[in-house]
C-alpha positions as YAML, in Angstrom:
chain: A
units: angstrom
residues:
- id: 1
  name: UNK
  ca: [-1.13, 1.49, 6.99]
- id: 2
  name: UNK
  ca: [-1.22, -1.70, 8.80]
- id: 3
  name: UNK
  ca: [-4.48, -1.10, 10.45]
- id: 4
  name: UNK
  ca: [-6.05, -0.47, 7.14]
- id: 5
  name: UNK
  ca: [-4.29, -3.59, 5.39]
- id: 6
  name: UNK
  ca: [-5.14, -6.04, 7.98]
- id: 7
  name: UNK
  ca: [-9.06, -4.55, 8.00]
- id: 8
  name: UNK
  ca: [-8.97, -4.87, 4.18]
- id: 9
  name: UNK
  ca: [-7.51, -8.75, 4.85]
- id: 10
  name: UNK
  ca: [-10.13, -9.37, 6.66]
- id: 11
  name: UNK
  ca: [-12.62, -8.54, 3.96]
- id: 12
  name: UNK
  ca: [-10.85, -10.32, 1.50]
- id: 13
  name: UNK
  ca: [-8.73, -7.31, -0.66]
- id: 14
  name: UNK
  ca: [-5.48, -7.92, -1.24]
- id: 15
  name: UNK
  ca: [-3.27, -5.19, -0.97]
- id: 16
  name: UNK
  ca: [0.54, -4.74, -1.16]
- id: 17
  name: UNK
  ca: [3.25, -2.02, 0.18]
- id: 18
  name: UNK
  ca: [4.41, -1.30, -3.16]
- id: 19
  name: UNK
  ca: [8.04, -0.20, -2.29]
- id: 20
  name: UNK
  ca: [9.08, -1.51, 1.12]
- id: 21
  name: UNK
  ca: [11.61, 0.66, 3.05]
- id: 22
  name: UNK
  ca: [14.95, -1.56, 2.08]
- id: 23
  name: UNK
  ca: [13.96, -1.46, -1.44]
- id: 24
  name: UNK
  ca: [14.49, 1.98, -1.53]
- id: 25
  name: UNK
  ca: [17.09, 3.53, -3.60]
- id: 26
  name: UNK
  ca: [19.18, 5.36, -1.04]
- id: 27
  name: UNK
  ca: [18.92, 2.52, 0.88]
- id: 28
  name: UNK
  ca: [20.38, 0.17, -1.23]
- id: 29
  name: UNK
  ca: [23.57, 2.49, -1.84]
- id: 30
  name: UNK
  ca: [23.88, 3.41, 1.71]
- id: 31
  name: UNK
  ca: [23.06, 7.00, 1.64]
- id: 32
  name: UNK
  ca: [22.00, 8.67, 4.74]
- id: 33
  name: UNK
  ca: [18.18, 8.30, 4.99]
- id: 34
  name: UNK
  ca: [17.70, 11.38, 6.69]
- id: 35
  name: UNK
  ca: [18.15, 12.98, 3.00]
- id: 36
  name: UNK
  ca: [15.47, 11.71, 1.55]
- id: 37
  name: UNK
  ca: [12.56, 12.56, 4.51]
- id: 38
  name: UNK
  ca: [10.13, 11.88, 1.78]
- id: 39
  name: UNK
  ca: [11.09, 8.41, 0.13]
- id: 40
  name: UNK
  ca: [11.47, 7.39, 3.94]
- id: 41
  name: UNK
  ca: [7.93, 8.56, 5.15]
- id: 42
  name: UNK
  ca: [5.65, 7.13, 1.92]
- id: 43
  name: UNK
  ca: [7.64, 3.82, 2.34]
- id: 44
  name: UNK
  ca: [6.04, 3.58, 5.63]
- id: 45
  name: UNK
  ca: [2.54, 4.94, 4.44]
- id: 46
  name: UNK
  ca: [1.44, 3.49, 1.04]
- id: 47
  name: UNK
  ca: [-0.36, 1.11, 0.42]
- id: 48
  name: UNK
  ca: [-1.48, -0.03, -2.79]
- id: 49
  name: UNK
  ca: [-5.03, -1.59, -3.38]
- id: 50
  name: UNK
  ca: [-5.97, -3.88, -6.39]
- id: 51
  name: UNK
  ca: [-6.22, -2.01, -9.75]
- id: 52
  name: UNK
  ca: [-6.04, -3.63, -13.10]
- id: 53
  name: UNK
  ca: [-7.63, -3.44, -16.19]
- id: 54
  name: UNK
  ca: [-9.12, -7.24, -15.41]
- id: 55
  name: UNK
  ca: [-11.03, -6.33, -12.56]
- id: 56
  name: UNK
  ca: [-14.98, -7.10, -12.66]
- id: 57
  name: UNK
  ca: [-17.72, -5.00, -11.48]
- id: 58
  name: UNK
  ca: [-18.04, -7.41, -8.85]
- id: 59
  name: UNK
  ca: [-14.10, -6.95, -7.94]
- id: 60
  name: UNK
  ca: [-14.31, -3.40, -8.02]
- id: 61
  name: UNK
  ca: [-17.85, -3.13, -5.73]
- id: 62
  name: UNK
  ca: [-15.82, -5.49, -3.00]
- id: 63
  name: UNK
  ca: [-12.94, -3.13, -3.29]
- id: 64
  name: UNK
  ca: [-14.98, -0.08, -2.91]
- id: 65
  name: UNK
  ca: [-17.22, -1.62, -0.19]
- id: 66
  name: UNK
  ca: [-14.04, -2.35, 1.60]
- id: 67
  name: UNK
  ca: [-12.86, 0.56, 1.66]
- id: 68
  name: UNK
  ca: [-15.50, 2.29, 2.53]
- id: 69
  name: UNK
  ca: [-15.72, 0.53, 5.77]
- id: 70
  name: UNK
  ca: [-12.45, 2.36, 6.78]
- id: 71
  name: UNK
  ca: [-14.08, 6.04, 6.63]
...
């Protein structure tokens, strides 16, 4: 996920980790992290790109281009 943020960066896309790992629920009420395997792993692994109803063609061909690059 890093990788892929930093080479989106780099063409300009912002992107954001939409729930980082201490913002987690079971985090915050100190349960044992190894009961919720999934929570943990797509905290590590998502990544969210620009989506909005405001986005212009233009927006949405830099996105696309962008991502692209990463296949």
């Amino acid at each position: 996920r890093d990788i892929i943020l930093k080479k989106l960066a780099r063409e300009g896309i912002s992107t954001i980790v939409p729930i980082p790992n201490h913002e987690l629920l079971h985090n915050l009420l100190r349960l044992n992290k190894k009961d919720f395997p999934n929570s943990e792993k797509r905290s590590h692994t998502t990544l969210s790109i620009p989506i909005f109803p405001c986005l212009t063609d233009r927006q949405v061909e830099k996105i696309s281009h962008g991502l692209r690059l990463l296949i």
